[in-house]
C-alpha positions in Angstrom: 0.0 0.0 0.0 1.0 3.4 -0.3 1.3 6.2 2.7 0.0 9.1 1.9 2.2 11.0 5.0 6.1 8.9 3.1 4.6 10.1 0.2 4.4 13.6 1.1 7.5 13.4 2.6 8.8 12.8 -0.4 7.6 15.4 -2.7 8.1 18.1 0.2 12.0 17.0 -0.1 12.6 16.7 -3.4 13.1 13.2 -3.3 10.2 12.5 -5.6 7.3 14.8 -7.9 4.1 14.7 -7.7 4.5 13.2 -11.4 6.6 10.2 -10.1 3.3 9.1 -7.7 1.0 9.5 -10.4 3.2 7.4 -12.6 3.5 4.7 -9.8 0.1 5.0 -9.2 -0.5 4.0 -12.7 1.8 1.2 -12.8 -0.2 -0.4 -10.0 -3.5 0.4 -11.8 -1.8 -1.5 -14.8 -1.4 -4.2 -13.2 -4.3 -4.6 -10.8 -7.5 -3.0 -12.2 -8.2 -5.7 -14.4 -8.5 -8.4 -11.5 -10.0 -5.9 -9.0 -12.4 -3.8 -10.6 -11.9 -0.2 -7.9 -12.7 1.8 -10.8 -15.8 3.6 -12.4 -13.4 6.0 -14.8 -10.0 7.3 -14.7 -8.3 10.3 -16.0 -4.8 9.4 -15.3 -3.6 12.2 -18.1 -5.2 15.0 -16.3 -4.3 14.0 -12.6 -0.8 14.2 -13.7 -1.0 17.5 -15.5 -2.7 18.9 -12.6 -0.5 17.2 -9.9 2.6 18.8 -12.0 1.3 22.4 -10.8 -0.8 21.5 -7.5 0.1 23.5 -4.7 -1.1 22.6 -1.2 -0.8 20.4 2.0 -1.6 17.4 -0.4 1.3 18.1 -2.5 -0.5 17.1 -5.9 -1.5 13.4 -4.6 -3.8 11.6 -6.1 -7.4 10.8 -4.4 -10.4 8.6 -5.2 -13.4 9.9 -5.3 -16.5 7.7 -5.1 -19.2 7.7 -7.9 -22.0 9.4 -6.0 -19.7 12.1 -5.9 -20.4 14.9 -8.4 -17.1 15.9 -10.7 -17.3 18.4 -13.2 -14.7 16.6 -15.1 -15.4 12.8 -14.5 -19.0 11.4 -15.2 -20.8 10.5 -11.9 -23.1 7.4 -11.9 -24.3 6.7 -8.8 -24.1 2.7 -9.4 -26.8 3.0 -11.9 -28.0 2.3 -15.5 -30.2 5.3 -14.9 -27.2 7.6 -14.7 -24.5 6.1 -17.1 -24.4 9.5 -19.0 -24.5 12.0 -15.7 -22.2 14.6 -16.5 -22.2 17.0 -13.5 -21.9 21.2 -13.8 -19.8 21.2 -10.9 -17.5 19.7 -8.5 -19.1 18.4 -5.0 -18.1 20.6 -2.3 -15.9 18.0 -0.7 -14.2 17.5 -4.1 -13.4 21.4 -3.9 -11.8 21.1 -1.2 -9.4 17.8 -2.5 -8.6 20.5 -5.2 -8.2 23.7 -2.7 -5.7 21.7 -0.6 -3.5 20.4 -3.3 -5.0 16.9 -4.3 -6.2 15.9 -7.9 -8.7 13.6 -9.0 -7.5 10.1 -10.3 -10.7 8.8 -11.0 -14.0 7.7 -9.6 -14.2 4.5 -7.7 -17.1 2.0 -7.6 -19.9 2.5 -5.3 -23.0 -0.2 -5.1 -26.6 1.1 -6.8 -26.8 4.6 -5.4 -24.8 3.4 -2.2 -27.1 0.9 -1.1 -27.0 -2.7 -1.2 -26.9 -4.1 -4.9 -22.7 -4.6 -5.5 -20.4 -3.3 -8.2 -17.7 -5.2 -10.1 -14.9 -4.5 -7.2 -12.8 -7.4 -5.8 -11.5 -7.6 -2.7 -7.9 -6.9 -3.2 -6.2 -9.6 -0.4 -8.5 -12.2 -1.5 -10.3 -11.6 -4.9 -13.0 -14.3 -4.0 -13.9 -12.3 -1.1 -16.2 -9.2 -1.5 -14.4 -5.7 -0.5 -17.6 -4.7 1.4 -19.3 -1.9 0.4 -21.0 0.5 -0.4 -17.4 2.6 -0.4 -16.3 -0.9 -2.2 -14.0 1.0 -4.6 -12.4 3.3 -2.6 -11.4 0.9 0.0 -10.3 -1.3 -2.8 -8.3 1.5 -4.6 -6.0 2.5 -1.5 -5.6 -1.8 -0.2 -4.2 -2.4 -3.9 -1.5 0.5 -4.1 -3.2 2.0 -6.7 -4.2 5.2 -4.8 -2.6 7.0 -1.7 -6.1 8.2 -0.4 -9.6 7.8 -1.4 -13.6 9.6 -0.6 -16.2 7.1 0.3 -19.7 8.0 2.3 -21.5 6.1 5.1 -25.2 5.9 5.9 -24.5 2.6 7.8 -21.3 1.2 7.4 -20.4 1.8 4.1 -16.6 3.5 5.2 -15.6 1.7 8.4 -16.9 -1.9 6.8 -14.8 -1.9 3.7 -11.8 -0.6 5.5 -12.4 -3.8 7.5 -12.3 -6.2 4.6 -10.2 -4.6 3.2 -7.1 -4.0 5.7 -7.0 -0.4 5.7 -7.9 2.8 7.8 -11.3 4.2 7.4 -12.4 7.5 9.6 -16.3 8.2 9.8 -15.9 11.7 10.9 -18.1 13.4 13.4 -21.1 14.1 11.3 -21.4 17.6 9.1 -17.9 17.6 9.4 -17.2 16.9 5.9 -19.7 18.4 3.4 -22.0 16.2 1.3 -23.1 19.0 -0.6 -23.0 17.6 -4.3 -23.3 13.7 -3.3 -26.4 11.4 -4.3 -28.4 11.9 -1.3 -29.8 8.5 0.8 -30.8 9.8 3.8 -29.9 13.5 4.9 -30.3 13.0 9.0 -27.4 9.5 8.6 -25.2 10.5 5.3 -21.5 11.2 6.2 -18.6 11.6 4.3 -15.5 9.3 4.8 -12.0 9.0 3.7 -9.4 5.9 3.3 -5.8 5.8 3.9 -3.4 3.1 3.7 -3.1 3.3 7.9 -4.5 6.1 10.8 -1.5 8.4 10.4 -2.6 8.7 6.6 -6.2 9.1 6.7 -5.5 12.1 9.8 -3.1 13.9 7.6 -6.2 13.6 5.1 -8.6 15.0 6.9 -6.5 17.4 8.6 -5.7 18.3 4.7 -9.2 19.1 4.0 -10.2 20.7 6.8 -7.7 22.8 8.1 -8.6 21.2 11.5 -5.4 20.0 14.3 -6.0 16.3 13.1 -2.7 15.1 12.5 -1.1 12.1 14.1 1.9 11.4 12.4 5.1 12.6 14.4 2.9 12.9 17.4 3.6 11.4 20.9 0.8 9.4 21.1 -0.3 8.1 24.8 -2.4 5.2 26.2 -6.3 5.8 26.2 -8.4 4.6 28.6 -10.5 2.2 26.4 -14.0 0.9 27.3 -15.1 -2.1 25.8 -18.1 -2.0 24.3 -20.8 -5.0 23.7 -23.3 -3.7 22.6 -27.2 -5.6 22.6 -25.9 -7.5 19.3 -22.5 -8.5 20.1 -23.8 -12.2 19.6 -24.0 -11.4 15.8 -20.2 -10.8 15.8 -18.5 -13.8 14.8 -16.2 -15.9 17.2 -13.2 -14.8 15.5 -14.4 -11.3 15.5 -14.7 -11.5 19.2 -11.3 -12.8 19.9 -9.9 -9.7 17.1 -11.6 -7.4 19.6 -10.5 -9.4 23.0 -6.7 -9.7 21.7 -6.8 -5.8 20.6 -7.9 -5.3 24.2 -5.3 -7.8 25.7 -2.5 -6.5 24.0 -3.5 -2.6 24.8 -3.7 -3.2 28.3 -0.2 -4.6 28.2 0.9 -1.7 26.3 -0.4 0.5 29.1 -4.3 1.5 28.1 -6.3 1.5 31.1 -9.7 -1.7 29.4 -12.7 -1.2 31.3 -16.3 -3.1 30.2 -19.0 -0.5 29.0 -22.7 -0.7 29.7 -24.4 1.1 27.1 -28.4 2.2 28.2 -31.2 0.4 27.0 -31.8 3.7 24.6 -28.9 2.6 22.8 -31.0 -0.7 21.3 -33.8 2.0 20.3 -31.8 4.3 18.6 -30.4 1.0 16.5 -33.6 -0.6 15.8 -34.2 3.4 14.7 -31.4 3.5 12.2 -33.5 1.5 9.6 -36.9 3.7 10.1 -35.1 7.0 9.4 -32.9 5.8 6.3 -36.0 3.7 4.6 -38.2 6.8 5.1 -35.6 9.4 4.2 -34.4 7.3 0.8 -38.3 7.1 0.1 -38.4 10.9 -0.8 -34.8 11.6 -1.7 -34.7 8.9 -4.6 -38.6 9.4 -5.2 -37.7 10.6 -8.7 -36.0 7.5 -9.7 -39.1 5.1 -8.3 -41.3 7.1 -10.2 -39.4 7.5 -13.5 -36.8 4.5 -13.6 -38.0 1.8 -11.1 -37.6 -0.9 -13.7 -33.8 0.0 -13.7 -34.0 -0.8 -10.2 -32.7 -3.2 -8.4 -35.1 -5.4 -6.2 -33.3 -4.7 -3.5 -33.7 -0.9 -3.9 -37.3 -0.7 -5.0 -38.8 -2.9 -1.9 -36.7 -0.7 0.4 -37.9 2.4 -1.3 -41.7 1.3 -1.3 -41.0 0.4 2.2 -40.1 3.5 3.1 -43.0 4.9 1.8 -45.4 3.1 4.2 -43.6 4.7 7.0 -46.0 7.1 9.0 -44.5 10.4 9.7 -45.4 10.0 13.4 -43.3 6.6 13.3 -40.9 8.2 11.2 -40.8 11.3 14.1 -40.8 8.7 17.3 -37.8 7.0 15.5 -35.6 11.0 15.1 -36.9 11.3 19.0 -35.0 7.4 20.0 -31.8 8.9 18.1 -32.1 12.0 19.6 -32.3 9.7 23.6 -29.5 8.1 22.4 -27.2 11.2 21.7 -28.4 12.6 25.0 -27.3 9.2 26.5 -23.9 9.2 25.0 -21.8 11.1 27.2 -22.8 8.4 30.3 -20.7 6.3 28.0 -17.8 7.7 27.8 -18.0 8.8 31.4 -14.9 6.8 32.5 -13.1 5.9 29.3 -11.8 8.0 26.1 -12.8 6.0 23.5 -15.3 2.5 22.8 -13.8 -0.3 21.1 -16.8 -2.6 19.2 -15.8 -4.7 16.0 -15.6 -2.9 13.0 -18.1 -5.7 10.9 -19.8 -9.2 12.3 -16.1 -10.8 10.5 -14.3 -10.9 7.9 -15.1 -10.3 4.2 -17.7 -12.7 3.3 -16.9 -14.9 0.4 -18.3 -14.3 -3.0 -19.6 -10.4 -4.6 -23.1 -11.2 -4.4 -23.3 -9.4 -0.5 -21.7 -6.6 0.5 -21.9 -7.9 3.9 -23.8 -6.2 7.1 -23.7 -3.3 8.8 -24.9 -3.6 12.2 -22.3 -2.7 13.8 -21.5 0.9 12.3 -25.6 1.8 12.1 -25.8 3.3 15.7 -22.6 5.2 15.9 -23.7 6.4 12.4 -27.3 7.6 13.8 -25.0 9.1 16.6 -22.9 11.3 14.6 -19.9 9.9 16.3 -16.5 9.7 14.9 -15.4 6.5 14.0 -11.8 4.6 12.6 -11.4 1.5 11.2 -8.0 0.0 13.0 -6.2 -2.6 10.3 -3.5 -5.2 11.7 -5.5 -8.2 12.9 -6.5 -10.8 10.1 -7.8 -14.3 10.3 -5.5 -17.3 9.2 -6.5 -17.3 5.8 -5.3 -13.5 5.6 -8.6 -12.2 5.7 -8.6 -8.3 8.1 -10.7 -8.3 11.2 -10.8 -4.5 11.8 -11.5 -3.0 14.9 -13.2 -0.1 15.3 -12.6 2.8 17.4 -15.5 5.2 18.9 -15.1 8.8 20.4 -18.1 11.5 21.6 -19.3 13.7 19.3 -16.8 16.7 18.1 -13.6 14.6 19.4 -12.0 13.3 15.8 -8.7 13.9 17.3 -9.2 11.7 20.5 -10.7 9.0 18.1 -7.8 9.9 15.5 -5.2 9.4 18.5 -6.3 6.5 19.9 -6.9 4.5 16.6 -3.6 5.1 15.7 -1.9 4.1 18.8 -3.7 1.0 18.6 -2.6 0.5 15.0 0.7 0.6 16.2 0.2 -1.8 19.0 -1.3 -4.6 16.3 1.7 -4.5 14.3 2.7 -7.9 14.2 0.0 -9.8 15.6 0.0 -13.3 15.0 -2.9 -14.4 13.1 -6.4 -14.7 15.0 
């Protein structure tokens, strides 16, 4: 894989130009797109003619962007037939901002139908058999290959932190709003968040911290112990047993490092707010793909349309009783973290599942979605058959350094663990 911080490093000393990434870059797309699929489209010509004259903290580096994601110079088709000759005005505000801070846009990366649940082509780059997760499946995919430094995906549910997990890399799910989703295909306005992708913690920090302007750096930072509460949540039986020993031996071996492990009782409005998740997305995606139902439901997928006519038969009052659970839950939060810095829960229920026709399940990213919570996706455990078992790592609202911090002193920690 390829750091985006060494990288950087590079082209700030000399020792390498933004040219000479693009060109590796390409190499690696050469070589591996065939098998794995990341890509929607790819302008490889243009990102290295803008990376020659870039100027910025991303030093003309190439970044992903997924295809729900409008470009004014790349298609963008949401995962669908209905959409295969969307040529946007204008650049999504989030892609502004790659652009503003010195990064250039390699291509657009796969995303399921309209970031739902109906998969793309994209392989899972340690073992092609395996899906890469989704609905980010591209971008995830892009930055485990080597073929990108950094990449954009979006989460409703678990569409950043779950593909990091199958794939072996960092995903951040940044406290929500933090990132703009001005310009991407709307699913559900109260749950859609952007996300970004990094080879490890350090490089998906120096991302964000790229884009924002925020203190959200890691690398070359004195990183200390966290007090780490462990979190089993009400469906912590749906995680499988090698998941549950991933997050047992990430807990083991930080309390040997010196992180202060403590178990976490969440409160019973935590299992309303999650059995709320579904109730807000179904009746938001109702109305904010109600064009497409109406207009194009035969290019549907099944899938899609049932959820969408599902969502339809959602009362508003239901629909209202379900923002008033989330809203117990974020009141609720701060008892959690009462004692501890961050939560540690499993990133998905295992590892990738085999085959591409599932994406694999999200249920354990949908409440710290609803909660607006920053999240991280901690790669260095794997299964025997090299498959990642991510970790995940939860801070309160508004801390995406703490979270930031912590995940990547855990990172460090896993470095060499023996296989699960």
């Amino acid at each position: 894989m390829l750091s985006a911080v060494a990288l950087a490093r590079e082209i700030e000393t000399g020792a390498a130009t933004a040219a000479d990434i693009i060109d590796r870059c390409k190499a690696a797309i050469d070589d591996q797109e065939s098998l794995i699929g990341a890509f929607e489209t790819l302008d490889l010509d243009a990102a290295r003619f803008n990376a020659e004259k870039a100027e910025g903290p991303l030093f003309g580096l190439p970044v992903g962007v997924k295809d729900i994601i409008d470009t004014a110079d790349l298609p963008t088709r949401s995962g669908s037939p209905i959409y295969l000759q969307n040529q946007p005005a204008t650049d999504a505000a989030i892609v502004s901002l790659v652009k503003r801070a010195g990064g250039v846009v390699a291509g657009k990366t796969v995303t399921t139908e309209f970031a739902f649940f109906q998969p793309g082509k994209t392989r899972n780059p340690r073992v092609p058999g395996h899906t890469p997760g989704g609905s980010s499946s591209g971008s995830a995919a892009a930055v485990a290959a080597g073929m990108l430094p950094l990449a954009i995906g979006t989460q409703t549910g678990g569409s950043v932190i779950r593909p990091a997990s199958f794939c072996g890399v960092a995903g951040y799910k940044p406290t929500f709003t933090m990132l703009p989703t001005v310009g991407m295909k709307t699913f559900s306005w109260t749950l859609d968040t952007m996300g970004l992708f990094g080879a490890g913690v350090a490089d998906a920090a120096f991302f964000a911290a790229a884009l924002t302007g925020r203190d959200l750096r890691v690398d070359g930072t004195e990183l200390k112990a966290p007090r780490i509460g462990i979190a089993q949540t009400h469906i912590w039986h749906e995680a499988s047993g090698e998941m549950r020993v991933a997050v047992e031996t990430a807990a083991r071996l930080a309390e040997k490092a010196g992180a202060s492990i403590r178990e976490v009782t969440l409160a019973r409005s935590f299992s309303d707010a999650f059995a709320a998740h579904q109730t807000i997305q179904d009746y938001e995606v109702n109305q904010a793909l109600a064009f497409e139902r109406d207009r194009h439901g035969e290019a549907l997928s099944l899938i899609l349309r049932d959820t969408l006519d599902a969502g339809r038969a959602i009362a508003p009052e239901d629909y209202d009783h379900a923002l008033a659970q989330a809203g117990k839950g974020r009141h609720a939060l701060g008892e959690a973290f009462a004692d501890v810095d961050v939560l540690l829960t499993p990133s998905a229920p295992g590892a990738a599942p085999e085959g591409l026709a599932s994406t694999g399940s999200s249920i354990f990213n949908r409440l710290w979605t609803l909660m607006g919570t920053p999240t991280v996706n901690v790669p260095g455990l794997a299964n025997g058959r090299g498959l990642p078992l991510g970790v995940q790592i939860v801070a309160p609202r508004g801390k995406d350094r703490r979270a930031l911090e912590a995940a990547a002193w855990l990172e460090g920690v896993l470095a060499g663990a023996p296989a699960i």
